[in-house]
N, C-alpha and C positions, 0 to 999 in steps of 0.2 A: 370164408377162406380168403376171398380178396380184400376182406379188411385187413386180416390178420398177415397177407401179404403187403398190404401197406401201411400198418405200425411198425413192421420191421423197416423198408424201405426209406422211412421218416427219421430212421435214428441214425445219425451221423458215424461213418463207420471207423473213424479215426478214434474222437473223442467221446462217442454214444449221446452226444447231448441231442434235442428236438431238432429236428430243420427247419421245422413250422412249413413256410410257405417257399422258402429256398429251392430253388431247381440246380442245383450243383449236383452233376454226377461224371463217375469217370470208371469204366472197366464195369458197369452196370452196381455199382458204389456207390452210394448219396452219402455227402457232407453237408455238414449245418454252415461253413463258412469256404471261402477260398485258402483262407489262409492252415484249414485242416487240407484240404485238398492238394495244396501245392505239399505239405509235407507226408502226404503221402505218394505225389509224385517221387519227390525226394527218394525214401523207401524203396519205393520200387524200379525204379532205374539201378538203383545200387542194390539190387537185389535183397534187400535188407527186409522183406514182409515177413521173416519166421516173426515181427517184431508183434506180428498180429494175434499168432497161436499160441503167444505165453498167456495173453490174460483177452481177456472180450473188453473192445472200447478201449487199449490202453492208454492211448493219447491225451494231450491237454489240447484244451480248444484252442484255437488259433483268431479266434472272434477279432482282437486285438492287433491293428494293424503295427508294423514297423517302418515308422518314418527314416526314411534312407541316410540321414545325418546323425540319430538318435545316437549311435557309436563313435562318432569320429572322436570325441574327446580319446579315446585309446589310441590314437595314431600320434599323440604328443609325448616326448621323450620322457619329460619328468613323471608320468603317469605310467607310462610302458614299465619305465625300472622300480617304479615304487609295485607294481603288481608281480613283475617277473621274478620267480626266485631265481633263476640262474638262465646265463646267457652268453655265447661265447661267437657269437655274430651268425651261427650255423642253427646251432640247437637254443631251443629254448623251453623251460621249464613254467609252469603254470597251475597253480591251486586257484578253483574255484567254489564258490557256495550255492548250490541250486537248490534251494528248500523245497520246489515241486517233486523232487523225487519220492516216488509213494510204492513203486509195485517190484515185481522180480525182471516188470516189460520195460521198466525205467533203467533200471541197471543195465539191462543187454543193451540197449538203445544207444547208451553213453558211451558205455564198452566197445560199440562200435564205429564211433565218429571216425577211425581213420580210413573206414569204406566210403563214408561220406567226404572226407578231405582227405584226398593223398596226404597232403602236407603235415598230418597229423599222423606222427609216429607210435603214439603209444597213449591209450587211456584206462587207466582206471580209475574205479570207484570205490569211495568209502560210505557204504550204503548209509549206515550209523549215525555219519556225524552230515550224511549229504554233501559231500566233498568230492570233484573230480578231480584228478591230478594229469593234466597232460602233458606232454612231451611234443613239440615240433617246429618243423625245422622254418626258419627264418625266409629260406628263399622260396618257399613254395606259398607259404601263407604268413597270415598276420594276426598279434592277439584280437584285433579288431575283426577279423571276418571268423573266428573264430569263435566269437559271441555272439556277431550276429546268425553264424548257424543256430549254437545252441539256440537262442530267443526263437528263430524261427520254428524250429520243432518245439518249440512249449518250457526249455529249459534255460530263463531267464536269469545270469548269473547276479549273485548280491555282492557287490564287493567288498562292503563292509563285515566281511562274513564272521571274524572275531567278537567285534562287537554287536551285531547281529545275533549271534549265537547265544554271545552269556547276556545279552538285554531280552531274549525269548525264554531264555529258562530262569529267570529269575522273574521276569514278567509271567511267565506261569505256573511259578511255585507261587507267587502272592496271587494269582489267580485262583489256584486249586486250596490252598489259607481260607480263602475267601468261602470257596463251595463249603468246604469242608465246615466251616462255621456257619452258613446258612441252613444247611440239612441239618447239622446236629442241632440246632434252636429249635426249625421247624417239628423233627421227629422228637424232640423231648416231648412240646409242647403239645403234639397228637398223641404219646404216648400217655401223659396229662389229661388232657381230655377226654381220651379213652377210658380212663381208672375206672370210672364208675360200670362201664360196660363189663369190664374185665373180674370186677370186685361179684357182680352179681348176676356175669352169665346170661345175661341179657339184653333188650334196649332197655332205656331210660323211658318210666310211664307218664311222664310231664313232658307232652307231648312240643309246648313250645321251648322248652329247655333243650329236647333231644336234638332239635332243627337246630338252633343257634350251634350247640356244639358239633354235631354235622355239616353245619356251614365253615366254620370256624377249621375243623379238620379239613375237608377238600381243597380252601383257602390258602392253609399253609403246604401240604401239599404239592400246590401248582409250581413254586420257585422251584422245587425239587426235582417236580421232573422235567422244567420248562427253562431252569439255567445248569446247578446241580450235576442231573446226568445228562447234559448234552452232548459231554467228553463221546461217553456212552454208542448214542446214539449218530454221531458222525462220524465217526471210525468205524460201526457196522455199516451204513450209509454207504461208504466210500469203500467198501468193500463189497457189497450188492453190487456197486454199479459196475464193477468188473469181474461179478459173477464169479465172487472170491469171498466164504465166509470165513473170517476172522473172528479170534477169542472174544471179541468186543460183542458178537449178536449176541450168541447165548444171554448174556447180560441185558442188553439192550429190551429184547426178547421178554424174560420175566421181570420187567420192571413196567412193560407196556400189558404185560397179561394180571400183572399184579395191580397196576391202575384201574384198565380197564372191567376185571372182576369185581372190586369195589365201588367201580362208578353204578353197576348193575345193581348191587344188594343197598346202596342209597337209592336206587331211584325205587327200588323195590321194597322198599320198607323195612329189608332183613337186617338191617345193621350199617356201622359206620364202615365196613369191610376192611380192607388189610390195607391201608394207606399207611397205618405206623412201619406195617413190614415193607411196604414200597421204599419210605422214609428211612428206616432201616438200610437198606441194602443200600441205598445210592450214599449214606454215611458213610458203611465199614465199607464199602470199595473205594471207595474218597481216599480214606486214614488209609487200605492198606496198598493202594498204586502212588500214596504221597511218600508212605516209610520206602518203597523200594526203589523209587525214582531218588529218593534222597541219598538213597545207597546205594546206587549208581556212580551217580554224581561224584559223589566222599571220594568212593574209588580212582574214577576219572580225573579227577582234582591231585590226589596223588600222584596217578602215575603220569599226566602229564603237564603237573608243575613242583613237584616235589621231588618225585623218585627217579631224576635222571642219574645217567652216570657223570661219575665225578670229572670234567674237565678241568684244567690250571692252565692257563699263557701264563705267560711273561709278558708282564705288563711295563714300559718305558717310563718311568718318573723320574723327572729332573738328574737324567742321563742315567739312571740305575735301572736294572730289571727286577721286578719283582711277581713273583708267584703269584697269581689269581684268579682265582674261578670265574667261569666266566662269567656269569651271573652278575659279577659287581663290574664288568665292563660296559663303560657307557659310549655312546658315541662321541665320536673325535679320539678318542681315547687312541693312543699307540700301543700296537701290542708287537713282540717278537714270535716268528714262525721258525720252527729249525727244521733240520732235515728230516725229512718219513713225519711229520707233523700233520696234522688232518686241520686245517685251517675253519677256526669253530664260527665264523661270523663274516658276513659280506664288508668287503673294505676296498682302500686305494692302497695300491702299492706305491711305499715313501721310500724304501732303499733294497740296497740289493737287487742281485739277479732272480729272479721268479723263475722258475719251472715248475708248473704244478703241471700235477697227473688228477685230470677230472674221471678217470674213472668208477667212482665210488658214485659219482651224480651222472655219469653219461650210461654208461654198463661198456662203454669201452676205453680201450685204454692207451689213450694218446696224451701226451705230453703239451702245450701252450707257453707260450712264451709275454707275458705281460709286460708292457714296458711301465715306467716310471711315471706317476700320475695315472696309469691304467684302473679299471674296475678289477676287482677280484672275487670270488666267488666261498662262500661256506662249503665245505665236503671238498675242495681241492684239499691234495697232499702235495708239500714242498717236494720238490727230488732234489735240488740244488743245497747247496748254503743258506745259510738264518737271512732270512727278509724281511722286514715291517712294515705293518701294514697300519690305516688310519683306518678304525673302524667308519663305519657311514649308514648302519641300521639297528635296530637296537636286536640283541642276543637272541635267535631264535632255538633255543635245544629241539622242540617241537618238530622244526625242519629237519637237523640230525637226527632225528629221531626215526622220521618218516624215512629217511635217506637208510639207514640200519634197519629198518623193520620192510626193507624193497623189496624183498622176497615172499614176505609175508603177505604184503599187502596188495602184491598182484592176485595173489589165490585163493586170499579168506576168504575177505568180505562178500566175492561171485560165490562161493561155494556152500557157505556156513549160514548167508542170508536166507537165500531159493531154500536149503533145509528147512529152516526154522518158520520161513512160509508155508512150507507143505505140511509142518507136522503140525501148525497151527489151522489150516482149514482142514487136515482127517480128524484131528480132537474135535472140533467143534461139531462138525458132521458127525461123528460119533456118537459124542451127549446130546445131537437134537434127534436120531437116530433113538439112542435109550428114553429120551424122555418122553418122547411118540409112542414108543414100546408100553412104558410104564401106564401112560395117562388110556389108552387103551385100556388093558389089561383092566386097572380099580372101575373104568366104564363098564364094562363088564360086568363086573362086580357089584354095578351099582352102587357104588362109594364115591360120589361125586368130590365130598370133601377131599380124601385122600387122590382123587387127580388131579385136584388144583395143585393138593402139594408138591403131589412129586414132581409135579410136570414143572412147578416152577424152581421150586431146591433141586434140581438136577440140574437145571441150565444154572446155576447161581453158586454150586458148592463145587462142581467139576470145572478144573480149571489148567491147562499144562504150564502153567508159571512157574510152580514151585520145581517143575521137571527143570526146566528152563533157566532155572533162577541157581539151581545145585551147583553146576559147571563154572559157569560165570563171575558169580560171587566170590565161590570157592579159592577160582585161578587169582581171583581180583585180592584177596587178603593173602593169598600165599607171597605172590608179586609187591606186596605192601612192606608185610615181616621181613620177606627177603632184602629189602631197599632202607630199611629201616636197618640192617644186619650188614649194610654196606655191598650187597653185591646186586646187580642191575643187570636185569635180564632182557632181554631183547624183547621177547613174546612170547606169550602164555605155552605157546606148542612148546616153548623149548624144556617147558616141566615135565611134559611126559618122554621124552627121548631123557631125561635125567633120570629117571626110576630105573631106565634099559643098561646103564651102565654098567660095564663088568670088568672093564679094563681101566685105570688113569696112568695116565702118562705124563711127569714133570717133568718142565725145564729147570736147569738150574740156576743159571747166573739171574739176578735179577726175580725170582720165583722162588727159589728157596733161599736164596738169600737176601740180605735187607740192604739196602741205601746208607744205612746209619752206620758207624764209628766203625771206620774200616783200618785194617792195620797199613801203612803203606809208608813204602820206601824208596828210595831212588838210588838205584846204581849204576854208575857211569860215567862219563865225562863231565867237567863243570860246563853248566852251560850260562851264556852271557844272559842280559834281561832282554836284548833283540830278541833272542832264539825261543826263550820262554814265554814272549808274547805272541809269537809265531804258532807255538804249540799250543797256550793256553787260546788263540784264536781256533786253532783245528779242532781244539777239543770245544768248545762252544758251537760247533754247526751240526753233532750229534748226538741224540736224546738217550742215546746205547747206556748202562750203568755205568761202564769201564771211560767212557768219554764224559763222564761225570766226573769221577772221579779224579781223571787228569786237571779236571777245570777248577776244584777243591785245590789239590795240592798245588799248583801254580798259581791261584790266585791271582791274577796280573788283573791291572787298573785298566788298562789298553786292548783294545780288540780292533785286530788290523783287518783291512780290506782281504776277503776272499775270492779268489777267482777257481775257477774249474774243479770245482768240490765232487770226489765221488766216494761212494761209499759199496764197500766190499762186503756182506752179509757174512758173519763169520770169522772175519780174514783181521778189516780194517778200515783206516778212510786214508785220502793222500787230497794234496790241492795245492794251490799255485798262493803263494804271500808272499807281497814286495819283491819279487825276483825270484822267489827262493820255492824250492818244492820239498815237500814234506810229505813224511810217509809214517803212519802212526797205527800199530795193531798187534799183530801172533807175532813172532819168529820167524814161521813162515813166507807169511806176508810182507817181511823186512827182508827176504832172504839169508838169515842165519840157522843155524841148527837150534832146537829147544833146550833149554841146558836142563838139565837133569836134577833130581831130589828140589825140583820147587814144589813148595806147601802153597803155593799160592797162584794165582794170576799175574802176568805178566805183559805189562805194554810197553812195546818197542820202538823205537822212537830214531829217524832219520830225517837227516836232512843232504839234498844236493848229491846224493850216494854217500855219504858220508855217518856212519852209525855214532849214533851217542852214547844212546844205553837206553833202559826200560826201567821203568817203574813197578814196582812187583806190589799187590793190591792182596792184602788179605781180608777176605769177606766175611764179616759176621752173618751166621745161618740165621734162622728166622726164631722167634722164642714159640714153643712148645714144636716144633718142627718133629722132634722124636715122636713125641703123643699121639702126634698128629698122622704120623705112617703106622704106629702103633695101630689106629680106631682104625684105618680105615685097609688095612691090610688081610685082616679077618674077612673083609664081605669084597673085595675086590683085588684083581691081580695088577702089582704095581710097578711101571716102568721109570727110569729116568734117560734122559739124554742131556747130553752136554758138548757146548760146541770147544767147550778145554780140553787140555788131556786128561788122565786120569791122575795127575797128582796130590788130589786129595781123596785117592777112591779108600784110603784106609779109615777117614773120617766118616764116608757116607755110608762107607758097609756096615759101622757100627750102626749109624741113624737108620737105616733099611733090612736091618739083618733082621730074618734069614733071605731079605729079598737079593738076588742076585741077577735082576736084571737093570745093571750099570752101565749106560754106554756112555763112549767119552769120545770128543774131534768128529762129532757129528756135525757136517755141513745142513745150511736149511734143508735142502731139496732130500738128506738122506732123512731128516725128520721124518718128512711130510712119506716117505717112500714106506718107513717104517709104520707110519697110521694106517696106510694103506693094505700092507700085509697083513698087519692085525684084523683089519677089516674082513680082507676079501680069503686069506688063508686060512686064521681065524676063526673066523664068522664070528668076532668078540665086538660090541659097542665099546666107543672108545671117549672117553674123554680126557682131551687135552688141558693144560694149563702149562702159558707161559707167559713171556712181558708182552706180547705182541708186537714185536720188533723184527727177531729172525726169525718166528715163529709163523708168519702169519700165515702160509701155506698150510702148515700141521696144523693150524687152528682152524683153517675151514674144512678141510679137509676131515679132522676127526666129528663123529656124531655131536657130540657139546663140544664146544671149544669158551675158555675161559681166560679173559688175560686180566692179568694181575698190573693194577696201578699205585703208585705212590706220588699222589699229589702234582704228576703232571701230566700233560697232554698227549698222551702215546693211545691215545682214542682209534683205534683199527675197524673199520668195516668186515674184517675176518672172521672175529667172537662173537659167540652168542651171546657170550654174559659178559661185565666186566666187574670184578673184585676186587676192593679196594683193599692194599697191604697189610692195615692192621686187621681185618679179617679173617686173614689166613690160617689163626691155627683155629677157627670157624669149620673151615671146610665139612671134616667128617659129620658135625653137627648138621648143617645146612642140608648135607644130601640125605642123611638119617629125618631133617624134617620132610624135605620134598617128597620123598619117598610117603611118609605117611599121610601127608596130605593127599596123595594120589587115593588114600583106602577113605577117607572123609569124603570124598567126592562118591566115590561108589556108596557109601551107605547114606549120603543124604537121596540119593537118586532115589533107593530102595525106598526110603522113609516117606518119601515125597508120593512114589504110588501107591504104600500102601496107607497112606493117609487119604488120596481121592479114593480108592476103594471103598475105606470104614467110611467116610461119608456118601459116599453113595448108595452102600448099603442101604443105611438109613434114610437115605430122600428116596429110594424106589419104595420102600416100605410104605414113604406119605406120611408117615409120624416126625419128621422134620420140619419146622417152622424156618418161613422165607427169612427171618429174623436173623433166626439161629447160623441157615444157613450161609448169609451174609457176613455174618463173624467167621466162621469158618474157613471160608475163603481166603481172606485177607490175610486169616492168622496163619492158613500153609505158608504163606510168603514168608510174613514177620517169622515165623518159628525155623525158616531154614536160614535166613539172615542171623536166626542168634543162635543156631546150631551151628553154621561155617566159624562164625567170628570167635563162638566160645571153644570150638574145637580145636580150629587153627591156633587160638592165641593160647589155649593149654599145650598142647604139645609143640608149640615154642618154647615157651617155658619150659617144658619137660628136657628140652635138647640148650637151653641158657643158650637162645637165641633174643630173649624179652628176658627179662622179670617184673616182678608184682609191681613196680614202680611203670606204670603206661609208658610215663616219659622219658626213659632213661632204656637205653641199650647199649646190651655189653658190644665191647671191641673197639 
């Protein structure tokens, strides 16, 4: 007993590793080093030891001293801004790479650095990709002490973490290439040398032939299980030592029982034993962890370099603006920012007044004032007048991404991980549970043969992957088609609150209707070319459809200085040019009366108190727009709002008839009032769609919110999705696919259990070969990979969302 109380005592209780001859103890506690010990100090001063009862041993060793200068390169400016994504002299923003992350103890750990540094406002973690994202504030700490906590507790950040990341996964796809091609040579060639065995149900009676070939088998063999499955073997490994079984033993498991029962019947004379099936298994687990890591990847690769949503600046070239994604923005480059604009890229402010609202990057919502040569931040929105900015990093969409998906990504990755750890140590406990049952049971029996079996094609043909792999995949090709179909979803979650819909709600200016070939007129006063660059200046500092428009029909060469720009949701905008004050929007907003039997839109136009006249804008509706309330009128009840009046209510009654829910002179805040009723009076899911301009409160507000873009930058943190214009008469199709992908997922789940069932049936039986069951395995994976991709890509097609041509999609 006093041994066995001092084996336990010997293991270091931070990181389990030996202490050996180490006398460090603290609270009756032995550590292998000082440096586990001080960080368990750490821990518990701050009360933080539950960090203990997630996993046994979670810590990394601390063996490894930190020399007290090893950080100071972070206290130098140029290095500070090349790592900081965002910084505003108070707060500061920070993505890191800790590839040590490994358990559910590692995750809390991180999650709780701001117990450990006040100064750290806010952490979380991206378990997946090993990414911490912090938040904190300038005056309390520093990126520099900030690293050196995490080092200190075990959590050494990589700053290269970009190309870190894609030089490890490509360095271990030609790694796993590699296995994958030495097991299949080796297992050919045992299965080869085998033949004779196998042809005649025997051994071989030339007795120094049968050695040679026995040698020769054990031989090839050893790479297999000694480089091959070593994957295997340290991923069970590294989960014993925190007294955590992982998918990976079972495996691990009958490949050591599969070796080792064949080492016995060579030394015993019964035969070359089951080294082809050893050989076997560590191949088709090879091919099928390479096909779904690859399909992974594909996906991954898509959604975060391919299938962003569509941003456009205005790009500065040789005094002209022109339209461009940002993608082909390179540095130095000048871009223009107009008013409610979400500025897509870190830059210097070169003109104009700045007032950006960081709230989209802080989660509050204060206003900043940059001066002239100042730093300026990605995810600020202008609230002032058009400013330009010099870009000074290259295009990150990744980071907007992260910034749009804030919500998401405080509460997955904690909650969806810890899941998927537990469900993966009760499966495996499960199948080592049946297979204990089974190998029993044929002892029993006396059927030795049939225990080896089963006891090894149970740990080898049970598997919760393909459970795992249904969801995932599924979301991962739906999100694909959908990006492919022009509309860009935020996050997977936001597919199942899309199935719940029963209510859509459209705006119209700008949503139902198009940008393109508007009928438009001007009635009122001559006005001089001063006054028309005045106005065509006011109308350049709004991304609105109707201040497009003005910017079309006046056309002016010249664009004067702005001052005191504000804008009215609804109403209008007004600002100070050359002296003069300008007031441009409703009737209203100008202070006149509406005049009566207009078929059209109307913008009003002052100057100095002084009325001109208005521009009357008549808007082409969208093509198949009828169709399009047609499809989707039958399976959902259909609103509109509109911040006009009703003098086109006799056109849209035809395109919505029999639907009679028309509002018109709806202000934003009555929108968003109106979601709300639906909601909570209701009790109706609701989804919106509008430009994301006055909308943006109804848009978060409703269940899905969707805003509709044509080719610029009106990018809103409000939307879950955003839809690009020629999509639009898409719509009914998209939700008629989403919806049915939701029933794909439930029957690949189905498919997936009751395919370990039929195999397992047959491994407790023991009439299963280790062989056999090694294809097996691999092929539940590959088989739900080409049941999502073939299912999803048919009923795309079925909704001419795809067609037969891969590369080519309608809209």
């Amino acid at each position: 007993m006093a041994a066995s109380k001092e084996l336990i005592h010997t293991k270091c209780y931070h990181c389990g590793n030996d202490c050996g001859d180490q006398n460090i103890f603290l609270n009756e506690k032995y550590f292998c080093c000082e440096g586990c010990k001080m960080v368990f100090e750490i821990l518990n001063q701050k009360d933080l030891c539950t960090y203990y009862d997630l996993n046994k041993f979670p810590g990394l060793t601390q063996s490894q001293n930190i020399w007290s200068d090893r950080y100071a390169f972070l206290d130098h400016k140029e290095i500070k801004a090349d790592l900081i994504k965002f910084t505003n002299g108070m707060e500061s923003h920070l993505h890191l790479y800790l590839p040590q992350m490994h358990c559910s103890s590692c995750l809390w750990l991180l999650e709780n650095l701001p117990k450990m540094n006040p100064g750290i406002r806010y952490s979380r973690v991206n378990f997946t990709d090993k990414e911490i994202f912090l938040i904190f504030n300038e005056q309390d700490t520093s990126l520099r002490i900030i690293v050196e906590l995490l080092a200190t507790i075990g959590y050494e950040p990589h700053f290269e973490q970009i190309g870190i990341q894609r030089n490890e996964k490509s360095g271990n796809n030609r790694k796993r290439i590699l296995k994958i091609g030495i097991a299949g040579f080796c297992f050919a060639n045992i299965m080869m040398l085998s033949l004779p065995e196998y042809l005649s149900g025997e051994k071989l009676n030339e007795t120094d032939l049968s050695f040679v070939f026995t040698l020769l088998i054990f031989l090839l063999s050893l790479p297999v299980l000694f480089y091959c499955a070593i994957e295997f073997f340290e991923s069970a490994w590294k989960g014993l030592k925190v007294k955590f079984i992982n998918i990976d033993f079972p495996i691990a498991l009958a490949i050591l029982l599969t070796f080792g029962r064949s080492i016995y019947e060579m030394q015993s004379g019964l035969g070359n034993g089951y080294l082809d099936s050893m050989s076997g298994i560590v191949f088709f687990m090879l091919i099928g962890r390479y096909v779904q890591d690859r399909s992974y990847q594909s996906l991954s690769f898509n959604r975060t370099y391919k299938s962003f949503f569509p941003i456009a600046v205005e790009l500065i070239k040789n005094g002209k603006a022109i339209a461009t994604p940002i993608e082909k923005i390179e540095i130095n480059d000048r871009i223009r920012i107009h008013n409610e604009e979400i500025l897509p890229i870190d830059g210097i402010l070169m003109k104009g007044t700045a007032a950006l609202d960081y709230s989209f990057v802080t989660g509050e919502s204060s206003v900043c004032y940059p001066m002239y040569g100042e730093p300026v931040y990605a995810g600020a929105k202008q609230t002032g007048s058009n400013i330009e900015v010099m870009t000074i990093k290259p295009v990150s969409q990744s980071y907007l991404t992260n910034l749009w998906n804030r919500d998401i990504f405080n509460t997955e990755p904690k909650s969806k991980e810890m899941q998927l750890d537990k469900l993966g140590q009760y499966f495996s406990l499960g199948v080592l549970l049946i297979a204990m049952l089974a190998a029993s049971y044929w002892v029993f029996q006396n059927r030795m043969d049939l225990m080896w079996n089963s006891l090894t094609t149970i740990l080898i043909v049970a598997c919760p992957c393909a459970l795992l792999l249904a969801s995932s995949y599924t979301n991962g090709n739906v999100l694909r088609i959908l990006a492919e179909s022009k509309l860009y979803i935020r996050h997977a979650d936001v597919l199942e609150k899309m199935t719940k819909i029963q209510h859509i709600v459209f705006d119209k200016t700008g949503t139902l209707t198009t940008h393109s070939n508007p009928t438009i007129e001007y009635r009122g006063m001559e006005m001089n070319s001063g006054l028309k660059d005045r106005i065509y200046s006011l109308a350049m500092q709004s991304t609105h459809p109707l201040s497009q428009f003005v910017q079309n029909y006046f056309n002016q060469q010249q664009e004067l200085n702005v001052i005191h720009f504000k804008q009215f949701p609804g109403d209008g905008i007004e600002a100070w040019i050359d002296d003069h004050h300008l007031k441009m929007g409703s009737a209203t907003f100008i202070g006149r009366k509406e005049l009566k039997n207009q078929n059209a839109s109307m913008i009003h136009f002052m100057e100095d108190g002084k009325y001109y006249g208005a521009l009357s804008v008549q808007q082409q509706y969208r093509k198949g727009l009828r169709e399009l309330i047609n499809s989707l009128k039958s399976k959902y009840q259909i609103s509109m709002l509109s911040g006009d009046n009703n003098r086109e209510v006799s056109i849209l009654e035809k395109i919505f008839s029999p639907v009679k829910s028309l509002f018109f002179n709806y202000k934003p805040l009555e929108k968003l009032k109106f979601i709300q009723e639906l909601q909570e009076i209701k009790n109706q899911k609701v989804l919106m769609i509008g430009d994301g301009l006055n909308d943006a409160g109804a848009l978060k507000q409703s269940d899905v919110g969707i805003a509709i873009t044509e080719h610029k930058n009106n990018f809103t943190p409000a939307c879950d999705a955003i839809l690009d214009g020629s999509s639009f008469h898409n719509l009914a199709a998209i939700l008629s696919f989403v919806r049915s992908s939701r029933r794909v997922v439930q029957f690949l789940f189905l498919y997936s259990v009751i395919y370990n069932i039929i195999g397992g049936y047959f491994a407790l039986q023991g009439i299963l070969s280790p062989v056999i069951a090694a294809i097996l395995m691999p092929c539940s994976s590959i088989s739900i990979i080409l049941l999502s991709y073939g299912s999803i890509h048919g009923i795309a097609l079925v909704n001419r969302l795809v067609t037969g041509d891969k590369n080519h999609i309608e809209g």
